[in-house]
Backbone as CSV, one residue per row, in Angstrom:
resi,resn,N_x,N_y,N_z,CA_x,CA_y,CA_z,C_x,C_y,C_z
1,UNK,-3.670,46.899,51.723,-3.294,47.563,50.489,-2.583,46.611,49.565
2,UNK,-1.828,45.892,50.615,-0.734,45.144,49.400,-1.370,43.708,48.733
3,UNK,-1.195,43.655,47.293,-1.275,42.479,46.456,-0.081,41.720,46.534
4,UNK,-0.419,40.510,46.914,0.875,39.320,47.037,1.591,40.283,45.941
5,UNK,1.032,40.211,44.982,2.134,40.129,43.594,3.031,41.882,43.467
6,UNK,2.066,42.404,44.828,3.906,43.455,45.154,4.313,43.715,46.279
7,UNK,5.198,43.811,46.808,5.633,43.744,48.155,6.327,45.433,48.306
8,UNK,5.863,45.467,49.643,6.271,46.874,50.151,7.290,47.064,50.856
9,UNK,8.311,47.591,50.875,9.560,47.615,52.355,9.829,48.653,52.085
10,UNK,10.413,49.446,53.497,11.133,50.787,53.753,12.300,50.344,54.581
11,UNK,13.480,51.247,54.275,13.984,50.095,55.361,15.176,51.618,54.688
12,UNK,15.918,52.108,55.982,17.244,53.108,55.532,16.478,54.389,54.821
13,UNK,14.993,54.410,55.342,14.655,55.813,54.335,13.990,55.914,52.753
14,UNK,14.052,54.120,52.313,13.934,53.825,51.202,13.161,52.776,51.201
15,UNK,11.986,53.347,50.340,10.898,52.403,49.808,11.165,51.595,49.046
16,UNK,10.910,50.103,48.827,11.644,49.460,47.308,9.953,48.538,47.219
17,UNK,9.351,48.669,45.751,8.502,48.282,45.502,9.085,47.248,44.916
18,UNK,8.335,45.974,44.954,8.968,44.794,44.396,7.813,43.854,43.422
19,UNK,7.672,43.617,42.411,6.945,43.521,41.374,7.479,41.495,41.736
20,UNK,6.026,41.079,42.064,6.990,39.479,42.594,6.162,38.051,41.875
21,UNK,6.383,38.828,40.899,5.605,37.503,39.952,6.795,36.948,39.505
22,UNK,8.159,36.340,39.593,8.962,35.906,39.208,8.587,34.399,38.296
23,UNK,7.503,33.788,38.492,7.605,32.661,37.498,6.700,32.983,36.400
24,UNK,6.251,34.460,36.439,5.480,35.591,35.120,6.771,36.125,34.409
25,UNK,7.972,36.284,35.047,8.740,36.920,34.257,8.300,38.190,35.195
26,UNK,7.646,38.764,35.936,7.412,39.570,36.496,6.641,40.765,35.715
27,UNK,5.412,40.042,34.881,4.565,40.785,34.162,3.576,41.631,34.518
28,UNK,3.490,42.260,33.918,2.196,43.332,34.683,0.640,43.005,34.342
29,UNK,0.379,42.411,35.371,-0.897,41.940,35.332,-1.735,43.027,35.986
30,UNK,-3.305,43.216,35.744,-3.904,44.270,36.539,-3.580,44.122,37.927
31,UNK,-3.826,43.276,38.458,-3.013,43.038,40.052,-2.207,43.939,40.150
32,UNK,-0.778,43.577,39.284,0.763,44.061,39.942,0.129,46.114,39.652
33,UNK,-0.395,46.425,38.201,-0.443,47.984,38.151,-1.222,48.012,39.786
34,UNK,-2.237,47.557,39.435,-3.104,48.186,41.178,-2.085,48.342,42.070
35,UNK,-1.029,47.147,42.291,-0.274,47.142,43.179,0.875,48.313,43.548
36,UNK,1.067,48.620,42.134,2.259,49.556,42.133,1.824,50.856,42.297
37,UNK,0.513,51.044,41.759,0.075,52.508,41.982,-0.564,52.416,43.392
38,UNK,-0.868,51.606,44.150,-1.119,51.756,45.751,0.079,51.750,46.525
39,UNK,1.310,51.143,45.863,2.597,51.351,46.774,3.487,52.650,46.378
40,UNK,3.130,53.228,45.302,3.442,55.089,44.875,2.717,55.588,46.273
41,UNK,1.323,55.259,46.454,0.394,56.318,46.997,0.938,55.925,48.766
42,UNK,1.175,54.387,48.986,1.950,54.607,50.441,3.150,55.568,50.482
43,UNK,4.064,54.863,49.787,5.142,55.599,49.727,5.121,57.033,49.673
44,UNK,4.225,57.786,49.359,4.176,59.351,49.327,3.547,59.684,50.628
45,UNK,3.057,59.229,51.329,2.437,59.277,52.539,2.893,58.792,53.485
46,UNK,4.139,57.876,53.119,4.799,57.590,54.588,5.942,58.566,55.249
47,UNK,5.906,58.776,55.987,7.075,59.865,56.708,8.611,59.324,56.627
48,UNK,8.637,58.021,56.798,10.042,56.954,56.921,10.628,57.187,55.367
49,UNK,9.581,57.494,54.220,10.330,57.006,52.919,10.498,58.071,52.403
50,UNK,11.733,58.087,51.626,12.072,59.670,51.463,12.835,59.323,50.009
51,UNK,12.769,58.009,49.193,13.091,57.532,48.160,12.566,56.533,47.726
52,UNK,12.100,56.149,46.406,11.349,54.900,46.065,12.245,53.956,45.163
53,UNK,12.127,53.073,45.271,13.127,52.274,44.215,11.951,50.840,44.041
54,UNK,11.960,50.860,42.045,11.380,49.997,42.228,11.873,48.764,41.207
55,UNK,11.650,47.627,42.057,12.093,46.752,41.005,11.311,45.041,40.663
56,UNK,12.125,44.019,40.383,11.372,43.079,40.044,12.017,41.848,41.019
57,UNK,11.556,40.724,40.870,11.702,39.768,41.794,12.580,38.504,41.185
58,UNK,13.975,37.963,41.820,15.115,37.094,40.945,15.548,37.960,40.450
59,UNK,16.284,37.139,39.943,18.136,37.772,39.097,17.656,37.304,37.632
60,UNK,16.832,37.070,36.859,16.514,37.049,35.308,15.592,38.423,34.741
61,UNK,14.649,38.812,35.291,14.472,39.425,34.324,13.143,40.612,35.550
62,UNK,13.842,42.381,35.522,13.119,43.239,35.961,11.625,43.202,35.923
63,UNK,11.094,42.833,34.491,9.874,43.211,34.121,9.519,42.911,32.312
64,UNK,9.277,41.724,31.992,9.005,41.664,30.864,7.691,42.280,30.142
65,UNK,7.096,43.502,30.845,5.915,43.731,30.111,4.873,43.475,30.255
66,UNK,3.442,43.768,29.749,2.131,43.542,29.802,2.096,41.646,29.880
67,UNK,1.063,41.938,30.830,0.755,39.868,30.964,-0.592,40.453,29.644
68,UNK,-0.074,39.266,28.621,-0.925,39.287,27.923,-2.437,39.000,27.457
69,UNK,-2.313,37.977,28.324,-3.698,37.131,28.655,-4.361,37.566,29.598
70,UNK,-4.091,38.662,30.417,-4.443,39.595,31.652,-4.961,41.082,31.796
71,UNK,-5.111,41.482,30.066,-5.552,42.964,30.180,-6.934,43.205,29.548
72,UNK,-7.529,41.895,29.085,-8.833,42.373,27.526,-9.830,42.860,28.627
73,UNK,-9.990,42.648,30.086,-11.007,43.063,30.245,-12.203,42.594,29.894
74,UNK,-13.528,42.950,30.581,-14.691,42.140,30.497,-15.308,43.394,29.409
75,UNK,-14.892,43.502,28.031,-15.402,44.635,27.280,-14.325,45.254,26.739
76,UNK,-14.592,45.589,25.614,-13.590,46.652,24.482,-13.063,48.000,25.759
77,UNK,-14.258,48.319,26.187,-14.185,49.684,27.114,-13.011,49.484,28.614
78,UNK,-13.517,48.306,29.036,-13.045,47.868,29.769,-11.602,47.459,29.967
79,UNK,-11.702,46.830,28.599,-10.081,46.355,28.427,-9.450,47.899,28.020
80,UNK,-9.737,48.777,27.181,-9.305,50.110,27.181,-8.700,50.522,28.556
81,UNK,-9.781,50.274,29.462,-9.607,51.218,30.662,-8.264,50.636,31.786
82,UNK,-7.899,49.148,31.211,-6.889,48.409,31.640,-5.596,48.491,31.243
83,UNK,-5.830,48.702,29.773,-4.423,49.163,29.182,-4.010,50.880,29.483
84,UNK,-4.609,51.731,29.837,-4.593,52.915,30.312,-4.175,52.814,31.546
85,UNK,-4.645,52.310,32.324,-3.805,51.917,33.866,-2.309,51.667,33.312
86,UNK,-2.061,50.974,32.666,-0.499,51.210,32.660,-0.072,52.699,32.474
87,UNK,-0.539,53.301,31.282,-0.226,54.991,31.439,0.192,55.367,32.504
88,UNK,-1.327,55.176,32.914,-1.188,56.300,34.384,-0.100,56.179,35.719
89,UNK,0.154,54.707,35.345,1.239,53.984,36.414,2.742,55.210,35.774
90,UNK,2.740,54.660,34.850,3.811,55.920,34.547,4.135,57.107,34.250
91,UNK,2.586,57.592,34.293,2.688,58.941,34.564,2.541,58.969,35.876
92,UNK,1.870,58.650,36.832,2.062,58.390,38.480,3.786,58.584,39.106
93,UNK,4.251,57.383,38.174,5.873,57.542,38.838,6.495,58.895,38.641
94,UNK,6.270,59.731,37.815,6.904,60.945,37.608,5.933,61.984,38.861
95,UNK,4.918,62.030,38.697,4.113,62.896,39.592,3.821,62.777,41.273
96,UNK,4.594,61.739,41.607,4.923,61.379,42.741,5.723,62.304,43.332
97,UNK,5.725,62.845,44.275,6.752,64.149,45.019,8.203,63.400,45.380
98,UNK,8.449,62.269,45.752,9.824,61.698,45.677,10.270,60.808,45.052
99,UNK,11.530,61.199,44.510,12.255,60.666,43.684,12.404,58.967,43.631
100,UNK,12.410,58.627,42.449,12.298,57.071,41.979,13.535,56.935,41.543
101,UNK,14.241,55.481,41.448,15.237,54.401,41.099,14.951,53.277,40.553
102,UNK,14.952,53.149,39.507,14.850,51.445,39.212,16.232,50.796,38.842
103,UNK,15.727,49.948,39.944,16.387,48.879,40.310,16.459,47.635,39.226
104,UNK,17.160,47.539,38.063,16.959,46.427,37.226,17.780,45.333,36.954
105,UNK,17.081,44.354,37.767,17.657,43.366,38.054,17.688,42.354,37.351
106,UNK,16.892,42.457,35.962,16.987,41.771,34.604,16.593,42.532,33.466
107,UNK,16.203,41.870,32.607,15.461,41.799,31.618,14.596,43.026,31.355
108,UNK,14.350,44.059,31.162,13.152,45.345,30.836,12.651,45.479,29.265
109,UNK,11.845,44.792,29.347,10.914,44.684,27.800,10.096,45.341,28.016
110,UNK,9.622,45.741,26.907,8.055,45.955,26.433,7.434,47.304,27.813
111,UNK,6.569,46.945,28.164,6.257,48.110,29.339,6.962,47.809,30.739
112,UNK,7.631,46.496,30.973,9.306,46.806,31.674,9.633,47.753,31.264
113,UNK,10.506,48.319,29.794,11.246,49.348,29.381,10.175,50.663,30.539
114,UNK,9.119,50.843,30.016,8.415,52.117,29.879,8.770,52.277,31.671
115,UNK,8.578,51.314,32.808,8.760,51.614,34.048,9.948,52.192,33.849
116,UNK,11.112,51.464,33.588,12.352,52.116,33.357,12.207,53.444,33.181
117,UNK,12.216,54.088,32.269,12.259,55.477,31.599,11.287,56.196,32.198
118,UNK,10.230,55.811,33.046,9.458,56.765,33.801,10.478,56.600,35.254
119,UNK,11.298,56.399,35.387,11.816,56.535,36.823,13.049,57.495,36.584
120,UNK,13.322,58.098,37.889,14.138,59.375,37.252,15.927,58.366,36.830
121,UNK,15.920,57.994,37.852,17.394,56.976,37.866,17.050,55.562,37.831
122,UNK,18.121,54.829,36.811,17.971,53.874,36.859,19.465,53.100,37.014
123,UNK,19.630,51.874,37.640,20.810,51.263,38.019,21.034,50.007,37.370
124,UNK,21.577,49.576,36.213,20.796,48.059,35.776,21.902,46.955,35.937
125,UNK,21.845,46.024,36.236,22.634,44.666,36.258,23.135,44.477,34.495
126,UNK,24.436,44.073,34.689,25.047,44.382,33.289,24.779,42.906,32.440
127,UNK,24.047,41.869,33.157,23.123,40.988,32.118,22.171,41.242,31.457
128,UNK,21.583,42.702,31.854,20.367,42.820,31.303,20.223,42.524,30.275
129,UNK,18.973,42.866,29.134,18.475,43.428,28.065,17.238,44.411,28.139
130,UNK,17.681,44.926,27.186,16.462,46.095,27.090,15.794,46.222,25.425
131,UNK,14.778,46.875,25.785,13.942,46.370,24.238,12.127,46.372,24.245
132,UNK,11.809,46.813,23.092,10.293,46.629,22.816,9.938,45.645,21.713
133,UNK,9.856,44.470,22.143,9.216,43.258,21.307,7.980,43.750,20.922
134,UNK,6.892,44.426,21.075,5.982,44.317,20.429,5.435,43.900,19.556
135,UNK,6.328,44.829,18.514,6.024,44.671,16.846,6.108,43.149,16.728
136,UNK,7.242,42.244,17.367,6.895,40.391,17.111,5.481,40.065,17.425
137,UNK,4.922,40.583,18.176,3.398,40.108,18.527,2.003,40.386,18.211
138,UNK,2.659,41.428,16.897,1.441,42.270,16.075,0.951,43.685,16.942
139,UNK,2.126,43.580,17.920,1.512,45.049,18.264,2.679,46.382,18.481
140,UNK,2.327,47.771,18.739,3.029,48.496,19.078,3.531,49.278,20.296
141,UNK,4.570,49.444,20.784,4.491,50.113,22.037,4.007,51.201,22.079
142,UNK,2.684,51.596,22.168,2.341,52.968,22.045,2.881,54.227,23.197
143,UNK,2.618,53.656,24.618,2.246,54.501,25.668,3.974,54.330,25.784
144,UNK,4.664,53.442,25.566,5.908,53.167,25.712,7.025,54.628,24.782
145,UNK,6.578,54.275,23.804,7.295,55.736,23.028,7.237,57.167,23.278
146,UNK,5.871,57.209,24.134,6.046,58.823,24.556,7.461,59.098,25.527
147,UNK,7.646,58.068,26.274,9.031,58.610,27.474,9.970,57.551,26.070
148,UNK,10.303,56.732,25.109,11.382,56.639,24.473,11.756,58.228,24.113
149,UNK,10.456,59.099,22.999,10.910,60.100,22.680,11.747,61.361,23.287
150,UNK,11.699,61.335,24.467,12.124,61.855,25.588,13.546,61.888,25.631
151,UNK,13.839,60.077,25.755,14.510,59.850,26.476,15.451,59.739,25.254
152,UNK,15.486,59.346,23.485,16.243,58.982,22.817,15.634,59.952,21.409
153,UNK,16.866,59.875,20.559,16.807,60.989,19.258,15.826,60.044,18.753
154,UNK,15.191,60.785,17.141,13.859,59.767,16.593,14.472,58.798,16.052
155,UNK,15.963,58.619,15.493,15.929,57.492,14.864,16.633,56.405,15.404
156,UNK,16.974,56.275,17.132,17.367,55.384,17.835,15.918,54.581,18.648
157,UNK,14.728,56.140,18.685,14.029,55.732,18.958,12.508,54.509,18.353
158,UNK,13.018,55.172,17.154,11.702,54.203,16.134,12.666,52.709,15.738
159,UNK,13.739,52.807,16.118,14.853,51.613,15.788,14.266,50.568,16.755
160,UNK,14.130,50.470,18.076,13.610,50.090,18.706,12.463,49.662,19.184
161,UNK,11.328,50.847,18.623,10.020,50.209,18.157,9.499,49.523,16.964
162,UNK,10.862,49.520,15.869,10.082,49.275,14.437,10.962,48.093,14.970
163,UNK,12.031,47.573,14.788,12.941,46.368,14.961,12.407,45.396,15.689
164,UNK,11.917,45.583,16.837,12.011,44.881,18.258,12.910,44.166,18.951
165,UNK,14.138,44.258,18.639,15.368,43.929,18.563,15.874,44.705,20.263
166,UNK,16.251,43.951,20.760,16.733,44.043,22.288,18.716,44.621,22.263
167,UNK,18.865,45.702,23.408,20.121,45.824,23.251,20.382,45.390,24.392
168,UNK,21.528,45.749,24.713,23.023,45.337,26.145,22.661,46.756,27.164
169,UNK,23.194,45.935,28.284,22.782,47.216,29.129,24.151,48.108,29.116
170,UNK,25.618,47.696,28.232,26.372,48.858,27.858,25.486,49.603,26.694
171,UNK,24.657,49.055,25.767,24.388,49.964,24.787,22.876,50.829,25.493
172,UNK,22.475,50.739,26.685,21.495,51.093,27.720,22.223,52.682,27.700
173,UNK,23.050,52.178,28.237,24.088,53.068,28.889,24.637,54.368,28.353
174,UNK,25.319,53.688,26.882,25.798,54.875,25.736,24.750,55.515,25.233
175,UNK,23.425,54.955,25.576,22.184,55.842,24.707,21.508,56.823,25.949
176,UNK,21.425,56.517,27.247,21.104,57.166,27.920,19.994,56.463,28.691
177,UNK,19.406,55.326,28.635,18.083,54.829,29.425,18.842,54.693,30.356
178,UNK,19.735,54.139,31.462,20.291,53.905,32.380,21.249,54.687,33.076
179,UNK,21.684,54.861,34.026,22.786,55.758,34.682,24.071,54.890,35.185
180,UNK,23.181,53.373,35.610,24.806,52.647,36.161,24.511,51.476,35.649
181,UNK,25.333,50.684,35.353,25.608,49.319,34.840,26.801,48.624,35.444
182,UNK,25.844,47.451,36.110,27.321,47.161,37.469,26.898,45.188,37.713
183,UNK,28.388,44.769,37.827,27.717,43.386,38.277,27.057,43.286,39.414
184,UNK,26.079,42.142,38.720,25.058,41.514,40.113,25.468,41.134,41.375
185,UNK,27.189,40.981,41.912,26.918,41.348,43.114,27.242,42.475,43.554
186,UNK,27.121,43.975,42.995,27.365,45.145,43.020,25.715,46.040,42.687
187,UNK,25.119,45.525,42.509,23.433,45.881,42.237,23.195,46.635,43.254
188,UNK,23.015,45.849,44.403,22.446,46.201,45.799,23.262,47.580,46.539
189,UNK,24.683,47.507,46.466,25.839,48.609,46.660,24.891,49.996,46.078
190,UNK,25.324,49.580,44.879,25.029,50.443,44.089,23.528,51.459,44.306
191,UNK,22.689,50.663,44.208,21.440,51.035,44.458,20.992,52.049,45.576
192,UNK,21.622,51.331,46.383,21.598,52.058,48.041,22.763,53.275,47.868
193,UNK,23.893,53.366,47.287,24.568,54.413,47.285,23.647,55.604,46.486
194,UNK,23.167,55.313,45.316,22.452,56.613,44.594,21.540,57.263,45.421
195,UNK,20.384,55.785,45.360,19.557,56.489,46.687,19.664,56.921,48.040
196,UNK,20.401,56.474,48.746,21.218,57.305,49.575,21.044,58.455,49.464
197,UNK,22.024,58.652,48.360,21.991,60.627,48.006,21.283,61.272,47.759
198,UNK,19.943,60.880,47.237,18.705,61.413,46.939,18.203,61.742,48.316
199,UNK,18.568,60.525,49.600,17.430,60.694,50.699,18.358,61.898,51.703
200,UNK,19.313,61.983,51.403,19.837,63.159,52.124,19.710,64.604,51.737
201,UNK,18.785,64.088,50.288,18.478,66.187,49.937,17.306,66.623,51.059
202,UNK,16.807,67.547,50.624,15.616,68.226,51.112,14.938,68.000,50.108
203,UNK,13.425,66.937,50.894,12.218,66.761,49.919,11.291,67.669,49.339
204,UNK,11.294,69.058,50.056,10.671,69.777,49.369,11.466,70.327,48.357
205,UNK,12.724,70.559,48.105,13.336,71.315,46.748,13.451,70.123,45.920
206,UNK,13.248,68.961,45.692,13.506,67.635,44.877,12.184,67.316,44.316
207,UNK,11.269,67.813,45.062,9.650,67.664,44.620,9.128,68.669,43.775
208,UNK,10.224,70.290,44.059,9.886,71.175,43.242,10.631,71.273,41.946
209,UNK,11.787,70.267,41.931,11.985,70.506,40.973,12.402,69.580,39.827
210,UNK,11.771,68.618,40.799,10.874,67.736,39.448,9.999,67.795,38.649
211,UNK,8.808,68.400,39.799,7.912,69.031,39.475,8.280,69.825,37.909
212,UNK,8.970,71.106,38.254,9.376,72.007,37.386,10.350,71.077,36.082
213,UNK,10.958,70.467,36.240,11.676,69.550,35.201,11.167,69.083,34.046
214,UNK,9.694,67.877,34.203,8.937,67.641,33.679,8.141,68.682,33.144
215,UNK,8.013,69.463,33.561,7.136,70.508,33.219,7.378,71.239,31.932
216,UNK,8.348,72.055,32.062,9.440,72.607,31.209,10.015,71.583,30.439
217,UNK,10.247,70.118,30.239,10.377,69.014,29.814,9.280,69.343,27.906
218,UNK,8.208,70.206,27.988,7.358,69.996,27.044,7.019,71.407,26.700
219,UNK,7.747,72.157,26.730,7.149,74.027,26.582,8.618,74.187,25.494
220,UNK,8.045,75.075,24.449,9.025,75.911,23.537,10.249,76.013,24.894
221,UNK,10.842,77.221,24.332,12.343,76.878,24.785,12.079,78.331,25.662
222,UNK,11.116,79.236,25.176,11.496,80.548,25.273,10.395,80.495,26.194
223,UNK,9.490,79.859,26.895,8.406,79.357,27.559,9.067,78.659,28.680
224,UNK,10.008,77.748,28.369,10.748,76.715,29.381,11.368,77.797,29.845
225,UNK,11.981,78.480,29.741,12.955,79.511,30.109,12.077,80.137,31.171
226,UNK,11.105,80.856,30.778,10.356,81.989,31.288,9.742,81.051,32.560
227,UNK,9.125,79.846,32.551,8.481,79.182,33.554,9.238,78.830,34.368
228,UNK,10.820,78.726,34.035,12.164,78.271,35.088,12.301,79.441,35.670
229,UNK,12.313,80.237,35.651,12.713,81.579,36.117,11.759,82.051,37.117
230,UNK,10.113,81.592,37.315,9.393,81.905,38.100,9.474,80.495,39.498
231,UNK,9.796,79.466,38.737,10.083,78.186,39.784,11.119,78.859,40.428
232,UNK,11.908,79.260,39.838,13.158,79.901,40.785,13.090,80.642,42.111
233,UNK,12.228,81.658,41.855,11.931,83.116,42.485,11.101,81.517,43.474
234,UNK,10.279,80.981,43.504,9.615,80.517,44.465,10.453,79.282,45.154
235,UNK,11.517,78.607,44.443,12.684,78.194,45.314,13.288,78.825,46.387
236,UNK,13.465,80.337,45.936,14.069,81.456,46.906,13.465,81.252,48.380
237,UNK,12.571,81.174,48.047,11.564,81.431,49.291,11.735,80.020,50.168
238,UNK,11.551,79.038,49.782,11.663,77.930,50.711,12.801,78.087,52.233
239,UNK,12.013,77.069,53.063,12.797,77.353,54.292,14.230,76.548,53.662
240,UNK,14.217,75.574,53.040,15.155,74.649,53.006,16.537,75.482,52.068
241,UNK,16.133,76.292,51.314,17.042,77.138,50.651,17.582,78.104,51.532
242,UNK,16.985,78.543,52.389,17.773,79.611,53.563,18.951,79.013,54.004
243,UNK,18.155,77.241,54.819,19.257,76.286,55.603,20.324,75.953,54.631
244,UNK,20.324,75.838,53.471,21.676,75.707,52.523,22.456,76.425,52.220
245,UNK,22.109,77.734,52.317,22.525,78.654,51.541,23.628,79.215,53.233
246,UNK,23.240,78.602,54.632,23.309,79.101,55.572,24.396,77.974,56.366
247,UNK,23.898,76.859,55.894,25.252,75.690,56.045,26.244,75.634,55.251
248,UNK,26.028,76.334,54.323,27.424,76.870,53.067,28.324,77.166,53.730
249,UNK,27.924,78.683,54.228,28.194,79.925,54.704,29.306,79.415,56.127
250,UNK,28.484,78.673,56.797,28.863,77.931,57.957,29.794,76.807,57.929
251,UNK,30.050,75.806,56.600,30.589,75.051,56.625,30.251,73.988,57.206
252,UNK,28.577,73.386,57.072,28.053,72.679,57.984,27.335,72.006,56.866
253,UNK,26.788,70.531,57.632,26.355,69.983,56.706,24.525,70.353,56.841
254,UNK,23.292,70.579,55.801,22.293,71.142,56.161,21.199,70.273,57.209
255,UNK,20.656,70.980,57.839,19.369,70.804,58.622,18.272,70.422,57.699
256,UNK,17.492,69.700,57.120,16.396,70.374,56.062,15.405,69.913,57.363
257,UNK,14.329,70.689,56.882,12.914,70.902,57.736,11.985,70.017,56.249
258,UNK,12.919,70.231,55.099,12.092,69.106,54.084,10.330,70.460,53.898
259,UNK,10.549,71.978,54.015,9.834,72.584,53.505,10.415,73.861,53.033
């Protein structure tokens, strides 16, 4: 399955995909997407991994983005169908049943950023930068702005695509792309503490309600409402909600059966 250019480990419950083109800057070449969307599809299928964290290879830079010289494809169609693989890579990371971390251990440009913001948590080394150069190269982040809009108001968000102007991973932070910002020798701590806590929920209520998150993520309000309310009633039901609701009660820490 695995392409040199990504490496697979589980290790404590936790998958960490590792993007290992380090003298690319750790670019996404068709290789590394193949790579990453075959180490989503282990990782959901392995029994050991119960968290994914993914990141890049060295202490400079997470993921600078599309390898440029690496996507035209043998054809207009072709190269289409290459730059769409990135999409799907990040729509993949959300539709994956367990929870993601990125791990950013530099630099997140261009469709770097977009991995970022498709992962639910992110932890970044406080050298980073973050940013969509595009527009310097005559182009736009397209597939990149659907999770900016998401993730930032419109006019922090088009600031960033019209500018191309890179921020600090404190200004990561105050805007919302990131959750922790910690020195590099506190990365690794860090990382393993969040995920940690993720791998001690129950995978089936974390799958449902991500599931449901995203979902409701894109429905009127009065729609989001109404569709939360039926995820609910079918939360009820899970075995894993009995065992919580029953280690409460007990003062115990839960059993999950993870259904």
């Amino acid at each position: 399955m695995e392409p040199s250019d990504v490496r697979y480990e589980v290790k404590d419950g936790i998958a960490t995909l590792t993007i290992d083109r380090e003298p690319a800057r750790n670019a996404l070449s068709p290789q590394v997407l193949a790579g990453l969307r075959a180490g989503l599809e282990r990782a959901q299928s392995d029994s050991t991994a119960r968290v994914i964290v993914l990141t890049g290879a060295g202490t400079r830079v997470f993921c600078a983005g599309a390898d440029l010289g690496g996507l035209s494809g043998d054809g207009f169609l072709a190269g289409h169908d290459g730059r769409r693989a990135y999409g799907q890579l990040l729509l993949a990371l959300q539709t994956v049943s367990k929870p993601t971390v990125a791990r950013i251990n530099g630099h997140a440009l261009a469709g770097g950023l977009g991995l970022v913001l498709a992962c639910d948590l992110a932890v970044a080394v406080d050298s980073a930068g973050f940013g969509t150069p595009e527009i310097d190269r005559g182009l736009f982040p397209m597939m990149v702005i659907a999770f900016l809009q998401r993730h930032l108001g419109r006019k922090r968000a088009l600031e960033l695509a019209l500018t191309g102007e890179r921020i600090t991973s404190e200004q990561a932070l105050v805007w919302g792309l990131v959750n922790r910002v910690v020195p590099e020798a506190k990365l690794d701590e860090t990382v393993k503490e969040l995920a940690g806590k993720l791998a001690g929920k129950s995978l089936a209520i974390l799958a449902l309600g991500r599931r449901s998150f995203f979902t409701a993520e894109d429905l009127p309000l009065n729609q989001a409402v109404e569709f939360l309310g039926s995820q609910l009633s079918l939360n009820t039901l899970a075995e894993d909600t009995a065992e919580g609701v029953t280690a409460f009660l007990e003062k115990r820490p839960a059993k999950w059966a993870d259904r």
